[in-house]
N, C-alpha and C positions, 0 to 999 in steps of 0.2 A: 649523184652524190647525195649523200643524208647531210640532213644538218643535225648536230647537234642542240637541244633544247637547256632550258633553262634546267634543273633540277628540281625535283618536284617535294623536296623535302620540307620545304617553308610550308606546304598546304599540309602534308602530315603532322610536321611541328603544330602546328595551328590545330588539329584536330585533335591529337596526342593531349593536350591542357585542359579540354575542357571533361574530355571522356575521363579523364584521372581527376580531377575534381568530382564528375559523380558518381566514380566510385568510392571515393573518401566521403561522400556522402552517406552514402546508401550505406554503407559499413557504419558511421557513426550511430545513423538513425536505425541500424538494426542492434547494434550494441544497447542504445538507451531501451528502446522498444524492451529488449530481455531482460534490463536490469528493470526497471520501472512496471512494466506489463505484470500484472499477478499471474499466478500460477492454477491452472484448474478451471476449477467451472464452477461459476458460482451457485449454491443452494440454499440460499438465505442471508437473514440478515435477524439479528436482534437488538432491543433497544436496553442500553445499559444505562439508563437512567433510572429502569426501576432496580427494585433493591437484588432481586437476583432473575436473570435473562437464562432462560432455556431453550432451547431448537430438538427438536428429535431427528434424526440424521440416520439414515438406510448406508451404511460403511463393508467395504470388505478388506478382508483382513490385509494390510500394507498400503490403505488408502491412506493418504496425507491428509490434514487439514490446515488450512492455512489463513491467516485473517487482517485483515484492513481496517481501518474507520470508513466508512462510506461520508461520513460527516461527523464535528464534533462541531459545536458552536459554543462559544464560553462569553458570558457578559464581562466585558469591563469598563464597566461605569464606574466604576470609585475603586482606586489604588493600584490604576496601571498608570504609564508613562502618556503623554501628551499626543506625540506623534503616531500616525498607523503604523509605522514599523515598528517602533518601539514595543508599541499595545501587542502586534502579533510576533516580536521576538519574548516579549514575557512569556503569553501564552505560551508559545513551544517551550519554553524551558521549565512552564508547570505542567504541559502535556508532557513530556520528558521524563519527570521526576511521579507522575503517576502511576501506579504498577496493574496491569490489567493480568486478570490469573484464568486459564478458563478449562475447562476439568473436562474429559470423556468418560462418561460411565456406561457400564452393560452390566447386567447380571451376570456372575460368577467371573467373571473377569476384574481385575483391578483397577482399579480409577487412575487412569493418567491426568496428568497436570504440567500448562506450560504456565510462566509469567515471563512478561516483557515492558517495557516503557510503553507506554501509551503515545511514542514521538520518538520517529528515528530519523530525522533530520529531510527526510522528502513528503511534501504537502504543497494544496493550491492551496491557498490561502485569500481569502477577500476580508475586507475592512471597510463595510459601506458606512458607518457612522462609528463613534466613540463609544457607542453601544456595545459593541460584539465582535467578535473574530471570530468567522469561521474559515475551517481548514476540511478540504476534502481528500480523498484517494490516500490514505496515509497509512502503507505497505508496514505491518507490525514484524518484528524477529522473531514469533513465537509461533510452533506449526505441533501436530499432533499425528500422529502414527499409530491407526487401528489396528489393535493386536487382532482382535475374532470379528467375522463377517456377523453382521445381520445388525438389529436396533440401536442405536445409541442416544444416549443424552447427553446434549453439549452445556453447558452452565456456563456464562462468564459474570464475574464484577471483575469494579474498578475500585483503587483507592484513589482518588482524584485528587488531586494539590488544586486545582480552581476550584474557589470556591461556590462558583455562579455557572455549571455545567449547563447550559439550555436542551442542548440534543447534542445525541450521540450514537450513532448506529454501526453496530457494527456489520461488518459482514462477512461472510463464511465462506471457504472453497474449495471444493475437492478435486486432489488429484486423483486418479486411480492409481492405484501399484500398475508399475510397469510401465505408465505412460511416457 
């Protein structure tokens, strides 16, 4: 005669919770990863502090470009708010209202032109003293589309609303067509 056993459904249940939590995981942290992660490969960087930033850029035709702050760092020592949040919520809302423009040019071809805020609402931010706020990785809305394969010149300014900009680097990135 067999005996019948307990049911073995409570050790499944039990297993069944945690393997669905990592995959709500894995799904979450692959969604941020795509939204967050830049796009391409990066090929420079320039620094928009002097009065006008050029790169020369090797482009084929339906290559993307796409652009970040690698770092902005802006003083505010006299006429931000008291607290670190404070100081780095000002900051973003003068990195925000800044407009950065940045031009592709080649010969015989037409100069393309994107502008964007200089601040779309995602940044690391640190606040080591009263001094300064800096914000890193800050993923811009502005991207450029090579019309003709071969040299280009990348130019960018900024019209900055802080007054007290320390450093500020941007940086560059190409997708290929088709990637």
């Amino acid at each position: 005669m067999t005996s019948i056993g307990p049911p073995q459904t409570s050790q499944n249940s039990a297993l069944l919770i945690p393997i669905t939590i990592g995959i709500f995981v894995t799904v979450i942290a692959s969604l941020a990863a795509y939204h967050f992660w830049p796009r391409g490969h990066r090929i420079g960087t320039m620094d928009l502090r002097a009065e006008e930033s050029s790169l020369r850029v090797d482009l084929a035709a339906g290559d993307t470009l796409s652009f970040r702050f690698d770092v902005v760092t802006v003083g505010t020592a006299s006429g931000y708010p008291d607290s670190s949040r404070g100081r780095t919520n000002a900051v973003h809302d003068e990195l925000a209202a800044s407009q950065l423009t940045v031009t592709l040019a080649r010969a015989g071809v037409p100069d393309l032109s994107a502008r964007c805020g200089a601040f779309d609402g995602k940044a690391t931010t640190t606040s080591r003293s009263s001094d300064d706020v800096a914000s890193s990785g800050l993923p811009l809305r502005c991207s450029l589309v090579a019309q003709a394969t071969g040299e280009h010149t990348l130019t960018a300014r900024v019209a900055w609303m802080p007054k007290d900009v320390r450093r500020a680097t941007l940086e560059v990135r190409r997708q290929r067509a088709g990637d």
